[in-house]
C-alpha positions as CSV (number, residue, x, y, z in Angstrom):
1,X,79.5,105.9,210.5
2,X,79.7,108.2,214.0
3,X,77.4,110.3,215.1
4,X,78.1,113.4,217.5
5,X,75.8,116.3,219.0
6,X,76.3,119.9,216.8
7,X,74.4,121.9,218.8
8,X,70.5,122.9,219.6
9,X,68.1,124.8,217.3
10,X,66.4,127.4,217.8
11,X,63.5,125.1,219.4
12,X,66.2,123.7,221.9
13,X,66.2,120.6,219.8
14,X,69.3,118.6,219.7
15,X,71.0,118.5,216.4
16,X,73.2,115.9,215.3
17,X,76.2,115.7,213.0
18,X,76.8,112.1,211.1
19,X,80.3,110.9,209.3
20,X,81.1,108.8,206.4
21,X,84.4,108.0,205.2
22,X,87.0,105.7,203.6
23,X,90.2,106.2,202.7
24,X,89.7,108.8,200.1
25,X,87.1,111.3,201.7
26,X,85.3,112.1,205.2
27,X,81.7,113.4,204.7
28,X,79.7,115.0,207.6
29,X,76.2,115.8,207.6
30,X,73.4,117.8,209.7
31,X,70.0,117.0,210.9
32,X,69.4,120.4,210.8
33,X,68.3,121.4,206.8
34,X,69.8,117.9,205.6
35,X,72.9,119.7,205.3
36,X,75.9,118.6,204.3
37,X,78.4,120.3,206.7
38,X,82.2,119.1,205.4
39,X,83.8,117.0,202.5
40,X,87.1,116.6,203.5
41,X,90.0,115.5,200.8
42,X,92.0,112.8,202.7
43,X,95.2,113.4,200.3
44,X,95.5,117.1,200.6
45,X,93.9,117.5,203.9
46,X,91.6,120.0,202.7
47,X,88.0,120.5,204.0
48,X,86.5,121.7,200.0
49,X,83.4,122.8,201.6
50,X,82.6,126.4,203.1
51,X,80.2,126.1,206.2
52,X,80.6,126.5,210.5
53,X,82.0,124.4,213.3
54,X,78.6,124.3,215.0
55,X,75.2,124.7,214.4
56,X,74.8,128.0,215.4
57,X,76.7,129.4,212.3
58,X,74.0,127.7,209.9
59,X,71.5,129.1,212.2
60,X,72.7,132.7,212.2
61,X,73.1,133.4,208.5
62,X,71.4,133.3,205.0
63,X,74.1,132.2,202.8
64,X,72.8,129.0,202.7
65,X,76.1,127.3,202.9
66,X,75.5,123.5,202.6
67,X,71.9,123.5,202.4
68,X,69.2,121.1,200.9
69,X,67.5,124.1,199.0
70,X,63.5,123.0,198.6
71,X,60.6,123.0,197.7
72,X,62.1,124.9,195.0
73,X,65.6,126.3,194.1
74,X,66.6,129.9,193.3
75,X,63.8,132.3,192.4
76,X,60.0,132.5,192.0
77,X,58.8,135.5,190.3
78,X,56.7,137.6,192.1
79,X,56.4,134.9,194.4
80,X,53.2,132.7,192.5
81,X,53.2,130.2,190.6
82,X,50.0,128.5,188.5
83,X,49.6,125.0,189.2
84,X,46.4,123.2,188.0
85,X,44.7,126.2,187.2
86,X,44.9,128.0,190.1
87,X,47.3,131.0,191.5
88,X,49.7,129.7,194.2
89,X,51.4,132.5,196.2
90,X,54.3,131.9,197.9
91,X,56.4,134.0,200.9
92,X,57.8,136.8,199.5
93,X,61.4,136.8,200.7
94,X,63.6,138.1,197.7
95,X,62.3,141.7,197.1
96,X,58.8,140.8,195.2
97,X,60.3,137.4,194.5
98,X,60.7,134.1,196.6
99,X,64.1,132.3,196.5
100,X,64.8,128.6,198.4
101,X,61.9,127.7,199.4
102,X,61.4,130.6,201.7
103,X,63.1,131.6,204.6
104,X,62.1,128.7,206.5
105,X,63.0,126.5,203.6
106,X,63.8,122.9,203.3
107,X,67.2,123.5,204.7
108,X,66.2,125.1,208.0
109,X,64.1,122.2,209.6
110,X,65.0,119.4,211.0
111,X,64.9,116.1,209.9
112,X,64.3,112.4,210.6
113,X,67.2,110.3,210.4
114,X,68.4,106.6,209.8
115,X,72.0,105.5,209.0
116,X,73.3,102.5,207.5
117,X,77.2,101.9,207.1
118,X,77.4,104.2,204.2
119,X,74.5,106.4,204.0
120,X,72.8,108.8,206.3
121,X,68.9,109.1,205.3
122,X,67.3,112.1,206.3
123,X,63.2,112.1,206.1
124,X,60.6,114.6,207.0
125,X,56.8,115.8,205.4
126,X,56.4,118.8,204.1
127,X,52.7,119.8,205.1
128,X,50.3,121.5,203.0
129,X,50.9,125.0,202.8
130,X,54.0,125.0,204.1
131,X,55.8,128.6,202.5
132,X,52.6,128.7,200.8
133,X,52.8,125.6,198.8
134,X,50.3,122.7,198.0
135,X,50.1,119.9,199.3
136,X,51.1,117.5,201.2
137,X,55.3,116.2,200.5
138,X,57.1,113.2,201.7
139,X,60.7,114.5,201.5
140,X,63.6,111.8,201.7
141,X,67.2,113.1,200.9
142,X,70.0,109.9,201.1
143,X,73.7,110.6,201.1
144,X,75.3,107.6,199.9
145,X,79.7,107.1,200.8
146,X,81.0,106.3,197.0
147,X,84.4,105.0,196.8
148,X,85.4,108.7,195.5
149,X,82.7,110.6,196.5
150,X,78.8,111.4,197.6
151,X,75.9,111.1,196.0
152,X,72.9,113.0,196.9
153,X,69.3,111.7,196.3
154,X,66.0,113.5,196.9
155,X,62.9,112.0,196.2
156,X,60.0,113.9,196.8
157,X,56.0,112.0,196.9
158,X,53.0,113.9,196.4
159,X,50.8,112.5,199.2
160,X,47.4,114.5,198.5
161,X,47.8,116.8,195.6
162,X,50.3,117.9,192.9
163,X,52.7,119.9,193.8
164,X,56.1,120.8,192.8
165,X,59.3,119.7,193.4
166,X,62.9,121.5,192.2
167,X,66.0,120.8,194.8
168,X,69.7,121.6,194.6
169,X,72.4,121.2,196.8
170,X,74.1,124.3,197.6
171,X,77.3,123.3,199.1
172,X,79.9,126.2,198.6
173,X,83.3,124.3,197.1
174,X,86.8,125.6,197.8
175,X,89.3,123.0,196.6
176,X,92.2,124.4,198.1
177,X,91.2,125.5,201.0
178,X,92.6,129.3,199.9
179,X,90.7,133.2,199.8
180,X,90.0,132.6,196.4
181,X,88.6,131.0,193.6
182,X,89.7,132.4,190.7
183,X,92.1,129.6,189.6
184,X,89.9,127.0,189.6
185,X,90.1,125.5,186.3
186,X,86.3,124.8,185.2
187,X,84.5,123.0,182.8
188,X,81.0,123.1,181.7
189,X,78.9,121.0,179.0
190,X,76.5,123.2,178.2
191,X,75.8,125.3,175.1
192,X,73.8,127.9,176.1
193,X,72.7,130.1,179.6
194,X,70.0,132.1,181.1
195,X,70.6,135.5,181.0
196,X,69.2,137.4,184.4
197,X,66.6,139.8,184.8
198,X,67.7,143.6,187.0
199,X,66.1,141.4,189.9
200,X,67.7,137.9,189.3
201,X,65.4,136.0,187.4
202,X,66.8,133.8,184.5
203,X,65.0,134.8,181.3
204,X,63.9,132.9,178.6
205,X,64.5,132.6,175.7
206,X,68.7,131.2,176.5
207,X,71.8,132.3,174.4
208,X,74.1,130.6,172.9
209,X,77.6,130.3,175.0
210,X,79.6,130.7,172.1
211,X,81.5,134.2,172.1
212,X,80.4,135.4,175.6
213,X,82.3,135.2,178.9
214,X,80.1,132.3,179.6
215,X,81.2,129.6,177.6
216,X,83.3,126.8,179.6
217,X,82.8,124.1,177.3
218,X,86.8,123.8,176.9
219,X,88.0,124.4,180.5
220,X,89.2,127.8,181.5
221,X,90.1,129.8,184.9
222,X,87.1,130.9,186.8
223,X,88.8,134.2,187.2
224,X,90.0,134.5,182.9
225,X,87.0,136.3,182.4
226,X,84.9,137.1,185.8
227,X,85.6,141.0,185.6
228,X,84.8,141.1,182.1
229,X,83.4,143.9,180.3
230,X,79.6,142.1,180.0
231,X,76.6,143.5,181.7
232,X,75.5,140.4,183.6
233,X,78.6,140.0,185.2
234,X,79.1,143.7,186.0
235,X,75.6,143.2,187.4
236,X,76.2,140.2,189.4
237,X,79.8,141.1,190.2
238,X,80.5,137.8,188.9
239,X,78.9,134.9,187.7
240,X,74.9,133.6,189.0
241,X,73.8,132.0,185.9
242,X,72.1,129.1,185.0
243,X,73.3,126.9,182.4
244,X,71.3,124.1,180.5
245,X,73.6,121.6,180.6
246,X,73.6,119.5,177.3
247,X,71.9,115.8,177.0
248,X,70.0,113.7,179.2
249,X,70.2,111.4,182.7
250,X,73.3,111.0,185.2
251,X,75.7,113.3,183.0
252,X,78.6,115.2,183.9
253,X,77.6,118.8,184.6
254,X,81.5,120.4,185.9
255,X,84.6,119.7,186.2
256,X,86.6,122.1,188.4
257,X,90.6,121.6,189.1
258,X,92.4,123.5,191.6
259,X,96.2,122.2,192.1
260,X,96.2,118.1,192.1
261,X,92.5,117.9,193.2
262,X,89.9,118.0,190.5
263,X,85.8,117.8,191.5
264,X,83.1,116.7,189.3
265,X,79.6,117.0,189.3
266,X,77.0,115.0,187.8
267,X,73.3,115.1,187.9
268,X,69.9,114.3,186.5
269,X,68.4,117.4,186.5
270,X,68.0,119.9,183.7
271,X,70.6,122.1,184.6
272,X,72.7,124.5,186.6
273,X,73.3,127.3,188.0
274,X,76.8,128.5,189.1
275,X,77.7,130.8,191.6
276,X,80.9,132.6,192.8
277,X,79.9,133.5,195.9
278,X,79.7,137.2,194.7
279,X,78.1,138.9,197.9
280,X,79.0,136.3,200.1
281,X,79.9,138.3,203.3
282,X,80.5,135.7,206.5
283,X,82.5,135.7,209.3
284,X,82.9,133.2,212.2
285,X,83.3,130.3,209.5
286,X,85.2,127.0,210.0
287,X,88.2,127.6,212.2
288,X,87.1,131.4,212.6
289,X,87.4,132.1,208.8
290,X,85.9,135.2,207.2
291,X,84.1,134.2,203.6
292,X,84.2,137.2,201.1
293,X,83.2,137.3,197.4
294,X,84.7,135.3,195.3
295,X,86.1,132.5,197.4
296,X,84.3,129.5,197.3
297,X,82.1,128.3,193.6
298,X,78.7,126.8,194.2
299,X,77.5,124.2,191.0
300,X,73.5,123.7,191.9
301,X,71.9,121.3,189.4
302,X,68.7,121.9,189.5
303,X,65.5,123.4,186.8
304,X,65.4,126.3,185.3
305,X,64.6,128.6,188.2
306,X,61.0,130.4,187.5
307,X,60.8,127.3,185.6
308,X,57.0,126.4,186.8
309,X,55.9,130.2,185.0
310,X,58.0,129.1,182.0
311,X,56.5,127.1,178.3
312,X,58.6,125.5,176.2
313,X,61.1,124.0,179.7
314,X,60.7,121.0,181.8
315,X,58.7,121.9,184.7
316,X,59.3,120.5,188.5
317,X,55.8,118.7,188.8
318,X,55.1,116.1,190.8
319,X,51.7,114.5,190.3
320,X,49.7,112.9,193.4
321,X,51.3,109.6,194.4
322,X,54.1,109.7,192.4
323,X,57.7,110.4,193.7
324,X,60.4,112.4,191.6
325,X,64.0,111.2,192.0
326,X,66.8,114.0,192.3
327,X,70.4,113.0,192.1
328,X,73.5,115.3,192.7
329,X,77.1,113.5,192.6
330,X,80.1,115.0,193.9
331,X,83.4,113.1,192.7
332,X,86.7,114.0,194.0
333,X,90.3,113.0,191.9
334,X,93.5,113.5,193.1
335,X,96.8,113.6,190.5
């Protein structure tokens, strides 16, 4: 474990950057949003994640690259939600929608730390009404060094009233360290996806994969079928879908290859959506890198998004004085 100074926030508050590593990976990690900054590949020398050499990159822009995304990932329709019999109303920062959390979200405050020899625990309560939700949440996100990779848990406790509770990581994965992702070699366990609204809201009821650009279930090139001749994707320019990712528990939610390095994913959650960075548009990244569409893949586990205003899905509740568990893994192989 080190630990170096990243910069101030806006406040003028130091922020801190804290390694883990071994003799596979390095992992580096922010104070500021609970962010997880690089993942670096020891054998290929690759850094697989997009994101900036100092704070003031995460600071300056709304990709989001990195983040801890909460209270709730991806997009709120209309902003409200109905919890308990009454009309919640959230900020409004996605057209008439609300998407991460708001834009002071979970991954643009700082955060509490302690650090052990292979995990960095960041802590921090989310008050009542904070982006216009209820209640009171006691927010504790863990990165934990695996012998291969990171795991990621949030647990979030209700202190004084229900509330809710969806997370994702939102790390932006490059495995080569190229200007594109098109080659990446992806595989998905999941049988059917969301289609999206003309404002990015995944409907309900979800398609089947089968016969549509979207089916990954036997591995395939990110880029066989990303300018296909389908209206979400001419929509999207690409692919910002969520899939429901098939079983139960810890399961495997991707597998991406790119030359001899191979990433998997593996979650609790209900499922995921998956990115390709389609109007990504950032420059002054790591090492003075410009990001553009289509080079880097994001794979957020997470619930349905809009999932709270949905029947028939699992919803992102948390009841008073309980505490729901979130875990993301990120696993990295080398041929």
């Amino acid at each position: 474990m080190s630990k170096r100074l990243f910069g101030k926030n806006e406040q003028g508050e130091e922020v801190f950057l804290y390694t883990l590593e071994n003799d596979q990976i390095q992992a580096s990690f922010s104070d500021y949003g609970a962010t997880m900054v690089s993942l670096i590949n020891k054998q290929t020398g690759v850094d697989i994640l997009l994101g900036f050499d100092s704070i003031e990159g995460y600071i300056n822009h709304d990709s989001h690259l990195g983040g801890f995304i909460g209270r709730t990932a991806n997009r709120t329709k209309n902003a409200e939600f109905e919890l308990n019999g009454k009309i919640w109303h959230l900020e409004k920062n996605s057209g008439k929608n609300s998407i991460h959390g708001g834009s002071t979200g979970f991954d643009r405050v700082m955060y509490d730390t302690t650090e052990t020899d292979t995990s960095v625990i960041f802590h921090r309560v989310s008050p009542d009404g904070e982006e216009g939700y209820p209640g009171s949440l006691d927010v504790t996100v863990t990165y934990t060094l695996l012998e291969d990779g990171i795991e990621m848990k949030a647990e979030g406790r209700a202190i004084d009233q229900d509330t809710i509770f969806a997370m994702t990581n939102h790390n932006y994965y490059n495995l080569g360290g190229s200007d594109s992702i098109e080659n990446h070699v992806v595989r998905i366990p999941a049988q059917q996806y969301a289609i999206d609204s003309e404002d990015g809201i995944s409907q309900l009821p979800l398609l089947p994969v089968e016969g549509t650009p979207f089916d990954f279930r036997t591995a395939k090139a990110l880029g066989k079928d990303i300018n296909a001749d389908d209206p979400q994707l001419r929509a999207n320019r690409g692919y910002d879908h969520h899939f429901a990712v098939d079983g139960e528990g810890l399961r495997l939610f991707a597998e991406c290859t790119a030359g001899t390095t191979t990433l998997l994913i593996e979650s609790n959650l209900p499922g995921m959506h998956v990115y390709t960075a389609n109007f990504l548009n950032q420059e002054g990244g790591k090492q003075g890198r410009t990001y553009r569409p289509h080079c880097a893949v994001c794979f957020e586990p997470e619930y349905i998004p809009n999932g709270i205003n949905y029947e028939g899905v699992v919803k992102p509740i948390v009841r008073v004085n309980e505490t729901s568990v979130q875990i993301i893994r990120m696993r990295l192989h080398n041929q």
